[in-house]
N, CA, C and O atoms as a GROMACS GRO file, in nm:
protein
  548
    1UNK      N    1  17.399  19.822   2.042
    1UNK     CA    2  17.502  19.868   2.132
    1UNK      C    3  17.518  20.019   2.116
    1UNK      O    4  17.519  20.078   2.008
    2UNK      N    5  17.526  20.056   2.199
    2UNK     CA    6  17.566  20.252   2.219
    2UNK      C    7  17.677  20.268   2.170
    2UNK      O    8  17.763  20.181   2.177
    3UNK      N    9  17.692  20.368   2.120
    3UNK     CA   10  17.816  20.415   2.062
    3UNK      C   11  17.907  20.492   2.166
    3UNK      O   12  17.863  20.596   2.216
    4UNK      N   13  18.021  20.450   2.198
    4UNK     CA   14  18.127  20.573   2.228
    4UNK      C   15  18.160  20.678   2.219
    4UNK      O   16  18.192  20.697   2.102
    5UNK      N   17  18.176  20.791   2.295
    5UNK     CA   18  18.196  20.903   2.242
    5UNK      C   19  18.264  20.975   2.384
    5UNK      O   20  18.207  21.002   2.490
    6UNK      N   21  18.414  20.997   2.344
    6UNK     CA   22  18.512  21.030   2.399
    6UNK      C   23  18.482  21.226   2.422
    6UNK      O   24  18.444  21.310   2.341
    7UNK      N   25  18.531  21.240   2.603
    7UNK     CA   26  18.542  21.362   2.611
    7UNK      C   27  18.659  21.443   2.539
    7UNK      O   28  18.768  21.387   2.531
    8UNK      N   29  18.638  21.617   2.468
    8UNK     CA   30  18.791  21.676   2.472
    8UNK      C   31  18.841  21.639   2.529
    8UNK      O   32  18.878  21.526   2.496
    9UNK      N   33  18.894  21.689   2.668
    9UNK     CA   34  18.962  21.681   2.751
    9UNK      C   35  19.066  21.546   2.802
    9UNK      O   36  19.146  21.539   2.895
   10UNK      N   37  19.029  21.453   2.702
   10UNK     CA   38  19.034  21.312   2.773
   10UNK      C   39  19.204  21.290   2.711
   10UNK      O   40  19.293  21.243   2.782
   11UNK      N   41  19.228  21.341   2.544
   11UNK     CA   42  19.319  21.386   2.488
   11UNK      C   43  19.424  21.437   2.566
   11UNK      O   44  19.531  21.387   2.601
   12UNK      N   45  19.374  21.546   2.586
   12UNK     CA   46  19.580  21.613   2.654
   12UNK      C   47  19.549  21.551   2.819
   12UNK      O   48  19.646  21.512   2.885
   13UNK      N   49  19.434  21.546   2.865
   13UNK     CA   50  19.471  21.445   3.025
   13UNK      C   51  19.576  21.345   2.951
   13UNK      O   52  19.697  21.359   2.972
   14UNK      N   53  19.525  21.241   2.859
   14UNK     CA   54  19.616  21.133   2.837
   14UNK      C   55  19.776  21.174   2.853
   14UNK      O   56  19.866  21.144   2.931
   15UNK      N   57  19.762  21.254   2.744
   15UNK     CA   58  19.924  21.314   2.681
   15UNK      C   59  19.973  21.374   2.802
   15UNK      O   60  20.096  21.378   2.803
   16UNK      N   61  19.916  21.422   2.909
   16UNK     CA   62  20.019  21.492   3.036
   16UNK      C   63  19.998  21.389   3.204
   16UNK      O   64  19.993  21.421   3.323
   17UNK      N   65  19.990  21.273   3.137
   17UNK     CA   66  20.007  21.170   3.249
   17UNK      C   67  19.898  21.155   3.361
   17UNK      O   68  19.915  21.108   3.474
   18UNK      N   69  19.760  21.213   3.297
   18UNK     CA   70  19.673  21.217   3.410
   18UNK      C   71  19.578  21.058   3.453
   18UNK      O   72  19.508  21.036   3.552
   19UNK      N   73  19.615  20.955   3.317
   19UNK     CA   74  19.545  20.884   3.347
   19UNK      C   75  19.679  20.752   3.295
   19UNK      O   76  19.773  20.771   3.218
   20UNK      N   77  19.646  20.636   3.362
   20UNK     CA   78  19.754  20.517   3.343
   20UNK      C   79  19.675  20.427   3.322
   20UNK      O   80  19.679  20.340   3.408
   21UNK      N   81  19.583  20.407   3.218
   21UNK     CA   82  19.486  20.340   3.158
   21UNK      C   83  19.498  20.177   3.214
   21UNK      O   84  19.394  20.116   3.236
   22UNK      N   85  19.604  20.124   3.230
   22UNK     CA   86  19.690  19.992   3.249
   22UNK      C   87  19.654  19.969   3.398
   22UNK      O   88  19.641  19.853   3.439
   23UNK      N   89  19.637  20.065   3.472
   23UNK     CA   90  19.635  19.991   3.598
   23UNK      C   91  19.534  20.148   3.673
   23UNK      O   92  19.487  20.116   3.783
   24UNK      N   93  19.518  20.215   3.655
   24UNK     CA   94  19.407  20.318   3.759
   24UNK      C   95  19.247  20.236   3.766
   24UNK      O   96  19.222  20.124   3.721
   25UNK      N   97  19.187  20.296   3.810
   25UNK     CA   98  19.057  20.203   3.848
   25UNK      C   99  18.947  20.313   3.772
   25UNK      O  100  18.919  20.431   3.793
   26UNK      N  101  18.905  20.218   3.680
   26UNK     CA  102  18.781  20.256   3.599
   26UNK      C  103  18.618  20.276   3.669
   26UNK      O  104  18.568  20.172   3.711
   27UNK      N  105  18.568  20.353   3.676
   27UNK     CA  106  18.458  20.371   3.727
   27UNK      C  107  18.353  20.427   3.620
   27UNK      O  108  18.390  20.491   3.522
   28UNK      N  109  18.228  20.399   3.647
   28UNK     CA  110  18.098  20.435   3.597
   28UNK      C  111  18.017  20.512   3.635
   28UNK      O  112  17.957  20.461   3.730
   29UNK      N  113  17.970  20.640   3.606
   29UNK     CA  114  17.900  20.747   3.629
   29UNK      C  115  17.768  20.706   3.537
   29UNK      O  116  17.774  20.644   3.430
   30UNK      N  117  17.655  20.751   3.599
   30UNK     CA  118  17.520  20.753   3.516
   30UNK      C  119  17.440  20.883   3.531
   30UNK      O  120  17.432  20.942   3.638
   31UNK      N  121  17.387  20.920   3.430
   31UNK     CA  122  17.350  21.029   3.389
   31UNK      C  123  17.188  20.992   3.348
   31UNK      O  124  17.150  20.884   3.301
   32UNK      N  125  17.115  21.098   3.375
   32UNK     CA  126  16.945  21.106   3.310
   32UNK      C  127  16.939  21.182   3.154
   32UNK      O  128  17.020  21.270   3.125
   33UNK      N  129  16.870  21.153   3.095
   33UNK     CA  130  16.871  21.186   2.994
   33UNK      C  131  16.834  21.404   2.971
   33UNK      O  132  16.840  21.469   2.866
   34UNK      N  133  16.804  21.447   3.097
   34UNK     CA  134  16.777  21.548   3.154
   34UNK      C  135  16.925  21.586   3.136
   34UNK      O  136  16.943  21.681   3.060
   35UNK      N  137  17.007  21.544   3.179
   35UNK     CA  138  17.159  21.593   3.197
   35UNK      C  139  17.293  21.531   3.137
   35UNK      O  140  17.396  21.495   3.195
   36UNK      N  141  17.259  21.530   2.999
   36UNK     CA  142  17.337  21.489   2.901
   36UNK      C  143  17.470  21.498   2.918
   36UNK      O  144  17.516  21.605   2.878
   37UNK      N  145  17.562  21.406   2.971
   37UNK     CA  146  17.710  21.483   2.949
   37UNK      C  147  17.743  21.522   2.763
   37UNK      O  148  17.703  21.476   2.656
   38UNK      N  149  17.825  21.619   2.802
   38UNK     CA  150  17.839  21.732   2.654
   38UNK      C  151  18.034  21.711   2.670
   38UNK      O  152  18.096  21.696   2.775
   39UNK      N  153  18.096  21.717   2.515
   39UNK     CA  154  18.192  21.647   2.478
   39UNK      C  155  18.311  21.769   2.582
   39UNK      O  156  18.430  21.742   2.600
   40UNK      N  157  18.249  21.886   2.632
   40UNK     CA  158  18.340  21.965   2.704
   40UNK      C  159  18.339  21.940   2.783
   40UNK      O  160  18.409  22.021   2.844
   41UNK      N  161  18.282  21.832   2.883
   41UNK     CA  162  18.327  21.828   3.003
   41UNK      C  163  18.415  21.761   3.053
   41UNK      O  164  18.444  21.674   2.971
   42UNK      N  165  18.487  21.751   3.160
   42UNK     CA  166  18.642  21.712   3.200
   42UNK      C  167  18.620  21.641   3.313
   42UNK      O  168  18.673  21.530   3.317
   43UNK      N  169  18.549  21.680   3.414
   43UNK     CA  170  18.587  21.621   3.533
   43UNK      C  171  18.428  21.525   3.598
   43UNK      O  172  18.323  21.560   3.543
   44UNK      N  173  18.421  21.454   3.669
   44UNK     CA  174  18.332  21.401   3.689
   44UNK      C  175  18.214  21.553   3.765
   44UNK      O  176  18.093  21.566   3.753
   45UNK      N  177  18.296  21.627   3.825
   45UNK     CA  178  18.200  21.702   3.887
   45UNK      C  179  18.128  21.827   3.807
   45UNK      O  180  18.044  21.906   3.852
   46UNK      N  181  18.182  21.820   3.683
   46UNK     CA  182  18.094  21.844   3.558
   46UNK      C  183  17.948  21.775   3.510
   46UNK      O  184  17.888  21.802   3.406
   47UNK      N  185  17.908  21.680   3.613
   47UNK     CA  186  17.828  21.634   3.542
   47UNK      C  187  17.685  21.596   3.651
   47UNK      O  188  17.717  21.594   3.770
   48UNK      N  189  17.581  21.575   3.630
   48UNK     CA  190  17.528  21.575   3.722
   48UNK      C  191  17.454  21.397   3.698
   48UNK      O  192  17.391  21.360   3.599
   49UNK      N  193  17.484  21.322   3.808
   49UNK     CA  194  17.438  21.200   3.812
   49UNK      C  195  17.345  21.197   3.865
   49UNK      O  196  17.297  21.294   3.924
   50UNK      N  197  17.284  21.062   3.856
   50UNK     CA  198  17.190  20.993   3.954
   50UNK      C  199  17.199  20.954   4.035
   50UNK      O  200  17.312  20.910   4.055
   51UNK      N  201  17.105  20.936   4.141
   51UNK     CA  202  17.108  20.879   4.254
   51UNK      C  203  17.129  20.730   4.247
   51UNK      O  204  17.068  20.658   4.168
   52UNK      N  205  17.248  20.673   4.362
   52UNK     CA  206  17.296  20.532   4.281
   52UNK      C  207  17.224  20.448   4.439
   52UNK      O  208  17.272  20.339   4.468
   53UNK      N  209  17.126  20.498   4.520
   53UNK     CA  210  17.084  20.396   4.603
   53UNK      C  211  16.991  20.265   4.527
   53UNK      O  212  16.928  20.258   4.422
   54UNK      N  213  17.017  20.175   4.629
   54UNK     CA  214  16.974  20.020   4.542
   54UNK      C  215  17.087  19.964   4.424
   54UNK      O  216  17.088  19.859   4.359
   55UNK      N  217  17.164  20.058   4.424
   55UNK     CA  218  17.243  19.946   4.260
   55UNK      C  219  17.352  19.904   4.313
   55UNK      O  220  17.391  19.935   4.426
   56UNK      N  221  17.419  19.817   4.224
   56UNK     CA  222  17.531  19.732   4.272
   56UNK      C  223  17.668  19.832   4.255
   56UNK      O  224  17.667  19.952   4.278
   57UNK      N  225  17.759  19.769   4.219
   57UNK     CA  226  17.892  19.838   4.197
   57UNK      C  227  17.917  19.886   4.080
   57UNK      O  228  17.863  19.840   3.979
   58UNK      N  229  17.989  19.970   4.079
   58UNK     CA  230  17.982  20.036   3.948
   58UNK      C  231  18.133  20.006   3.880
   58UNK      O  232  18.126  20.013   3.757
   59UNK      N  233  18.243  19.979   3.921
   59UNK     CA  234  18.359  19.961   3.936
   59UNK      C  235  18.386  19.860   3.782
   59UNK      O  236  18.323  19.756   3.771
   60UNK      N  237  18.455  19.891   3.704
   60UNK     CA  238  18.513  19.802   3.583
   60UNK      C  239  18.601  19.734   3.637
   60UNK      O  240  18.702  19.759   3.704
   61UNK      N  241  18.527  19.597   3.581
   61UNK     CA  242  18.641  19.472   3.627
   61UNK      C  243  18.677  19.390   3.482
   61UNK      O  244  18.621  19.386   3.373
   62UNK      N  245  18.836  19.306   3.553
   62UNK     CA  246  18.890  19.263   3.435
   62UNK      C  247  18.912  19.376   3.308
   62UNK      O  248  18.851  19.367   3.201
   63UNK      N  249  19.018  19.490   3.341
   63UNK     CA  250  19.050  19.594   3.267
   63UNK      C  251  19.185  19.553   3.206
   63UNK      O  252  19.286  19.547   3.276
   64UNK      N  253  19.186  19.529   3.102
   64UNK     CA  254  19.292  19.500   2.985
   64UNK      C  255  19.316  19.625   2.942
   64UNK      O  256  19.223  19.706   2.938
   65UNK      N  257  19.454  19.663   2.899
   65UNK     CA  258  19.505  19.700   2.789
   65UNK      C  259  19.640  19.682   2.738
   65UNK      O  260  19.729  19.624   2.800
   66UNK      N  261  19.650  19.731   2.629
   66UNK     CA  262  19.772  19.655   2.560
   66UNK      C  263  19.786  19.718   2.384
   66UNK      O  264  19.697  19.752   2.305
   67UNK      N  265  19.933  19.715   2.368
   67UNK     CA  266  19.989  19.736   2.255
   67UNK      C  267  20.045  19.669   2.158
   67UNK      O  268  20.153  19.612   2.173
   68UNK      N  269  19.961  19.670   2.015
   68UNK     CA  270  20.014  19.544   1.869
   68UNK      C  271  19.988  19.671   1.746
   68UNK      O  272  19.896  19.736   1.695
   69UNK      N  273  20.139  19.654   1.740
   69UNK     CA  274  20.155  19.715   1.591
   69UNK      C  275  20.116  19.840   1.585
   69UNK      O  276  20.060  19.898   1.492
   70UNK      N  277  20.159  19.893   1.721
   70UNK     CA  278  20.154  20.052   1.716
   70UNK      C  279  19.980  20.111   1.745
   70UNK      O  280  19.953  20.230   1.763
   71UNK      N  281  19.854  19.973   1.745
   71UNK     CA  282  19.750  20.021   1.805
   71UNK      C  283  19.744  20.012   2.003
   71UNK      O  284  19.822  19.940   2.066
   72UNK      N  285  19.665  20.076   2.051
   72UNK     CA  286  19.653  20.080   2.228
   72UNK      C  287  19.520  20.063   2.209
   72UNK      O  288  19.442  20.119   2.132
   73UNK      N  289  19.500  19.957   2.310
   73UNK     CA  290  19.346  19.890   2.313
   73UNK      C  291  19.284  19.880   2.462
   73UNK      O  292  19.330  19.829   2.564
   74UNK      N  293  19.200  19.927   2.443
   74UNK     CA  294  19.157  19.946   2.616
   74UNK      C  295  19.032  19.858   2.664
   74UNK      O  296  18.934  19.877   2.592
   75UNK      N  297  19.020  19.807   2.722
   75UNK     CA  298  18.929  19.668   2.743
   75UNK      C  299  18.860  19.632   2.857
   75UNK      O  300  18.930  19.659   2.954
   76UNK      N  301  18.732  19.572   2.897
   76UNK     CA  302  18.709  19.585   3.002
   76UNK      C  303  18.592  19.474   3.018
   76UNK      O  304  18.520  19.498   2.921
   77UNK      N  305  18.537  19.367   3.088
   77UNK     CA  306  18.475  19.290   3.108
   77UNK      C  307  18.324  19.347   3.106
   77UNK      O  308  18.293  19.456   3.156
   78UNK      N  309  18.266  19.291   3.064
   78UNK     CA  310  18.082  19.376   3.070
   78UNK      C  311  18.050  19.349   3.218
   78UNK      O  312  18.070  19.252   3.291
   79UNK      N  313  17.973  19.509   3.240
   79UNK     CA  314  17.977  19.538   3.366
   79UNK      C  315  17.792  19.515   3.373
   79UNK      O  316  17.710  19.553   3.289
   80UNK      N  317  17.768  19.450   3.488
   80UNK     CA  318  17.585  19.426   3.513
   80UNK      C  319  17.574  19.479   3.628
   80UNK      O  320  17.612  19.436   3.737
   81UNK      N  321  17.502  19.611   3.593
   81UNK     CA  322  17.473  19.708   3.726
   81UNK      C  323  17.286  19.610   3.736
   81UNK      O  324  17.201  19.578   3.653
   82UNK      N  325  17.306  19.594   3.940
   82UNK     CA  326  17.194  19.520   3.956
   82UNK      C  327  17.096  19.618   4.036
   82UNK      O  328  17.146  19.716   4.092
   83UNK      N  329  16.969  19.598   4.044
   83UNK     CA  330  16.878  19.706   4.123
   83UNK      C  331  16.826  19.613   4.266
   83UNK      O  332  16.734  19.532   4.254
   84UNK      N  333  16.896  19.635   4.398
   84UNK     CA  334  16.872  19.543   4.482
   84UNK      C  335  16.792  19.674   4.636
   84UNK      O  336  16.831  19.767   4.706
   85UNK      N  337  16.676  19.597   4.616
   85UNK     CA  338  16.634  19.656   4.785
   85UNK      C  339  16.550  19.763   4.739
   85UNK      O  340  16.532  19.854   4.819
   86UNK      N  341  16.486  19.772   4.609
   86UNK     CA  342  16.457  19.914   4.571
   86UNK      C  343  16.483  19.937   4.403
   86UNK      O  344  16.565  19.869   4.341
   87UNK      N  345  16.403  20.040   4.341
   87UNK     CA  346  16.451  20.051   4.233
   87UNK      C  347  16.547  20.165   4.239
   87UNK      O  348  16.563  20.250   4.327
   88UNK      N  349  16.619  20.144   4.101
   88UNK     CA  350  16.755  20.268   4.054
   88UNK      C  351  16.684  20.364   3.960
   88UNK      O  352  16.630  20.334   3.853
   89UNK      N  353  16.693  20.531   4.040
   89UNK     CA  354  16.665  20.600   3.942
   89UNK      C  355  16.708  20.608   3.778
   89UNK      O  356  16.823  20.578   3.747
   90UNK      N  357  16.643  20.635   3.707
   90UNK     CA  358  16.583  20.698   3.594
   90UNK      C  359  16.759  20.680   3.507
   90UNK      O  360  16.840  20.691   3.599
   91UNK      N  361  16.825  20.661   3.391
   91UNK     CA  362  16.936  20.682   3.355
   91UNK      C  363  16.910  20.650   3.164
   91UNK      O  364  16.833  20.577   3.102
   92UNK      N  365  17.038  20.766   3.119
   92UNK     CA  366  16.999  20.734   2.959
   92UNK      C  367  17.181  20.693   2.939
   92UNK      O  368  17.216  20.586   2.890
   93UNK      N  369  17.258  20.774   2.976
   93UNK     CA  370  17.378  20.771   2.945
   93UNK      C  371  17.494  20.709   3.051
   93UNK      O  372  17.482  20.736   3.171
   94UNK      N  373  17.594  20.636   3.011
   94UNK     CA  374  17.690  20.598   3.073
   94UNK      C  375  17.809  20.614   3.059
   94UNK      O  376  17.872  20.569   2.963
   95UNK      N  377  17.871  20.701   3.178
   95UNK     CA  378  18.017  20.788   3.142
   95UNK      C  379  18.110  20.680   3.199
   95UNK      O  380  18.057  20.603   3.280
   96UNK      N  381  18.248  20.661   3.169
   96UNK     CA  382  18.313  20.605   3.225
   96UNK      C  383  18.416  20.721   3.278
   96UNK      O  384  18.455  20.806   3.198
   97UNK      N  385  18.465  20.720   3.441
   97UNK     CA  386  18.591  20.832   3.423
   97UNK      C  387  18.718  20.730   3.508
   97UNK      O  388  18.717  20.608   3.525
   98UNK      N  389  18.800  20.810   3.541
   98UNK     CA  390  18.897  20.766   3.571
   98UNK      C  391  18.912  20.767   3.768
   98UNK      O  392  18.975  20.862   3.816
   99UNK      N  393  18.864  20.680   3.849
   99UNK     CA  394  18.851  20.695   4.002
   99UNK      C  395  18.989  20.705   4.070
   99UNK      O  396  18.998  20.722   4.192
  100UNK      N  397  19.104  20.695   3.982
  100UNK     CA  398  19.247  20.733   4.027
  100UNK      C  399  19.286  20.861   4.034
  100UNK      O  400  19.334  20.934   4.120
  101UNK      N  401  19.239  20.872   3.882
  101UNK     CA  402  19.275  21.055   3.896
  101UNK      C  403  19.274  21.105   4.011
  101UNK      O  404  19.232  21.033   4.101
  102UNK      N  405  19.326  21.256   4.047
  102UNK     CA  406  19.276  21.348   4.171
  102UNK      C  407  19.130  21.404   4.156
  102UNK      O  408  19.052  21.444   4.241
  103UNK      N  409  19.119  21.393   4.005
  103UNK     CA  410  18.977  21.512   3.993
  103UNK      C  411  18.860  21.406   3.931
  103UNK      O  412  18.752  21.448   3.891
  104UNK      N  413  18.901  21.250   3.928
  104UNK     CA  414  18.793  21.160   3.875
  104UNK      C  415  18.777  21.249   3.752
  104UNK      O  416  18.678  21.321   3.752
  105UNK      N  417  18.888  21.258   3.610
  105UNK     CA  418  18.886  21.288   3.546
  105UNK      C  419  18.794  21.244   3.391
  105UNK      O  420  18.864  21.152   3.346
  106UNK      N  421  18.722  21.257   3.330
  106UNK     CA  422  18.585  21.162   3.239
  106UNK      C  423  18.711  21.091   3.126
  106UNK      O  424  18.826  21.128   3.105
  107UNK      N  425  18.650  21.005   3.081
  107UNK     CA  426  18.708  20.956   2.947
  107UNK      C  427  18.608  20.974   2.797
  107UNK      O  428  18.620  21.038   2.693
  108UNK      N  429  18.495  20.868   2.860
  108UNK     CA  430  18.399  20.894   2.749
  108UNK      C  431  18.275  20.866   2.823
  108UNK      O  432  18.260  20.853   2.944
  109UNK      N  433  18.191  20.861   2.732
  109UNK     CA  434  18.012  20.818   2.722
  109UNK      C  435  17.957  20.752   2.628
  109UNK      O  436  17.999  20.746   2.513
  110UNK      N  437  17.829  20.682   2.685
  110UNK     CA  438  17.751  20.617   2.571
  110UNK      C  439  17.612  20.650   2.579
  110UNK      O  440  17.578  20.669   2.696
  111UNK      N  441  17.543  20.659   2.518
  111UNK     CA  442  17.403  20.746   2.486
  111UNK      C  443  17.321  20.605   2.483
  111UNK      O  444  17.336  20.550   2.375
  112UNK      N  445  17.258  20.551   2.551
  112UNK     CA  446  17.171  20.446   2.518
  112UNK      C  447  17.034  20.467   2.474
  112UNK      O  448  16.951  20.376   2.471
  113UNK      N  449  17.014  20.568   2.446
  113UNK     CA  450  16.927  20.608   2.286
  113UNK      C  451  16.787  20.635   2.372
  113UNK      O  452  16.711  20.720   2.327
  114UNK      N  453  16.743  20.552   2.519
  114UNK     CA  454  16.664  20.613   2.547
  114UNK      C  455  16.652  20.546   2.719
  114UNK      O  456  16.741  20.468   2.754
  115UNK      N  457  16.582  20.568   2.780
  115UNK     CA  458  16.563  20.592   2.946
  115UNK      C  459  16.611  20.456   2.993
  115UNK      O  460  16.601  20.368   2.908
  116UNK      N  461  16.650  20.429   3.084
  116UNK     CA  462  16.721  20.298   3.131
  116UNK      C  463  16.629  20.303   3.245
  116UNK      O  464  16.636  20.404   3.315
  117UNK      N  465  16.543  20.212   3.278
  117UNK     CA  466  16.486  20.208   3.450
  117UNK      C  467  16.539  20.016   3.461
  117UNK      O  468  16.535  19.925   3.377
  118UNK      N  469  16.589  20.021   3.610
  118UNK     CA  470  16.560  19.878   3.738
  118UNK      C  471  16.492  19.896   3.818
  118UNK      O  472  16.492  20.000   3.884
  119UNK      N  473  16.392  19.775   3.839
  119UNK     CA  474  16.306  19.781   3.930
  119UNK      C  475  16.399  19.668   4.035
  119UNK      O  476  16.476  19.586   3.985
  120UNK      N  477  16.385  19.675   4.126
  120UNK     CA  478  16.421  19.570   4.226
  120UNK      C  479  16.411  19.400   4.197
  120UNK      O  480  16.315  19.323   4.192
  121UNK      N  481  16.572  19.383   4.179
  121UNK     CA  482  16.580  19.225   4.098
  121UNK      C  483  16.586  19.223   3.960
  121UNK      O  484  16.588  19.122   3.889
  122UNK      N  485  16.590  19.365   3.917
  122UNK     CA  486  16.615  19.381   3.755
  122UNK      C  487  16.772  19.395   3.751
  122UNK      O  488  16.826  19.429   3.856
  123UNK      N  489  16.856  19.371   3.631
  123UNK     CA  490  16.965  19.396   3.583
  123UNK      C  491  16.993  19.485   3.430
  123UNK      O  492  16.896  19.512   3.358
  124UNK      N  493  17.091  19.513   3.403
  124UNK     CA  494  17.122  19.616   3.294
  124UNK      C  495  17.286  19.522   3.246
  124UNK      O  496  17.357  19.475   3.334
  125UNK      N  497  17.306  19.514   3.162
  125UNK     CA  498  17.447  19.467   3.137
  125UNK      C  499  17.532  19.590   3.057
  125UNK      O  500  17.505  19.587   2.937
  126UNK      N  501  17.615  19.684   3.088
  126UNK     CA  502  17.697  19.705   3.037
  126UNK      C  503  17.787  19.642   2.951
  126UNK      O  504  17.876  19.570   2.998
  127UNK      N  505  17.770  19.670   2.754
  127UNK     CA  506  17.830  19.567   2.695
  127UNK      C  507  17.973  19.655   2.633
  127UNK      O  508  17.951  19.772   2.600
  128UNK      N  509  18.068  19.620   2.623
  128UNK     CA  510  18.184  19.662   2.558
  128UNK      C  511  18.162  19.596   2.425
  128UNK      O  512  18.106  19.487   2.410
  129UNK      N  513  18.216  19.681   2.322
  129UNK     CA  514  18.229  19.620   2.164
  129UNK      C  515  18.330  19.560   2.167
  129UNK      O  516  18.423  19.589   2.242
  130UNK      N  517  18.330  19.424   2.052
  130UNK     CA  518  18.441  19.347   2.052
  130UNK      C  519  18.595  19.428   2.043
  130UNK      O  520  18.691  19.388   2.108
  131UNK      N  521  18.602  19.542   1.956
  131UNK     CA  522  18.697  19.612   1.966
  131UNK      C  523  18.738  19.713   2.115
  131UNK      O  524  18.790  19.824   2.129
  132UNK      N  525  18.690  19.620   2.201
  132UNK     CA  526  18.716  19.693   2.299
  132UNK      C  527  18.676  19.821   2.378
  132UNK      O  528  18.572  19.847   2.319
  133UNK      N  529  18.691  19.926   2.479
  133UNK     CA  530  18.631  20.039   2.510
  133UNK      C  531  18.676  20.144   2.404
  133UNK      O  532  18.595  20.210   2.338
  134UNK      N  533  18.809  20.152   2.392
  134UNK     CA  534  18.874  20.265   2.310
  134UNK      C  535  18.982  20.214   2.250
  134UNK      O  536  19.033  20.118   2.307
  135UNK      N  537  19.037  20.256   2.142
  135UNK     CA  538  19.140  20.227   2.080
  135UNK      C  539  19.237  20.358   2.073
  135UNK      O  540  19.191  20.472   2.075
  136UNK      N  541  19.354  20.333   2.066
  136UNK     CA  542  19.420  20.505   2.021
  136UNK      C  543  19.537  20.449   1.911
  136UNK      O  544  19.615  20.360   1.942
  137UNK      N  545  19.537  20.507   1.792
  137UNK     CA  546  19.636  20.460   1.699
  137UNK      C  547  19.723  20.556   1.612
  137UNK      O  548  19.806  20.511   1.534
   0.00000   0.00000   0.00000
């Protein structure tokens, strides 16, 4: 499983009300290994994606979160981006940002260590760790 790795910026967005983790709509950005998102970037248009013709939805479904004992747990159903009609360009990394925001503000990324290709009728599963997407404590 890829590791997490939260943008700066994602910090004081939280703390000045830019994101409502509980109910805004989670989205998925993909990146080539050519165009690494880097921990300074903020906004989705910081970053340069791939071309998403042929793939399915990118949209996080079944988004939990919730508070025990002073931890915030952020949660999200594994997402299976599908390659239909065509293959999906080239991808290493997967950003999640925020599609509520005004500025589709980033949260984090995961580095999947090396090139992701679908060929047409292939799938990819986006897996969340049992501890969830993010924790804040």
């Amino acid at each position: 499983m890829a590791t997490f790795n939260k943008f700066n910026s994602f910090t004081e967005a939280l703390a000045e009300k830019v994101h409502n983790l509980g109910s805004d709509t989670l989205t998925i950005a993909l990146c080539a290994a050519a165009n690494a998102p880097l921990a300074t970037n903020s906004v989705l248009a910081d970053l340069t994606q791939i071309a998403y013709t042929n793939l399915s939805a990118r949209t996080l479904g079944s988004v939990t979160s919730a508070q025990t004992g002073g931890v915030y747990k952020l949660d999200a159903a594994d997402l299976i981006l599908s390659a239909s009609g065509g293959s999906v360009a080239t991808f290493r990394y997967v950003v999640i940002y925020n599609d509520t925001a005004s500025n589709d503000e980033l949260i984090g990324w995961s580095d999947y260590g090396s090139d992701v290709t679908l060929a047409s009728g292939e799938s990819f599963t986006i897996r969340f760790s049992a501890s969830g997407i993010l924790t804040i404590t």
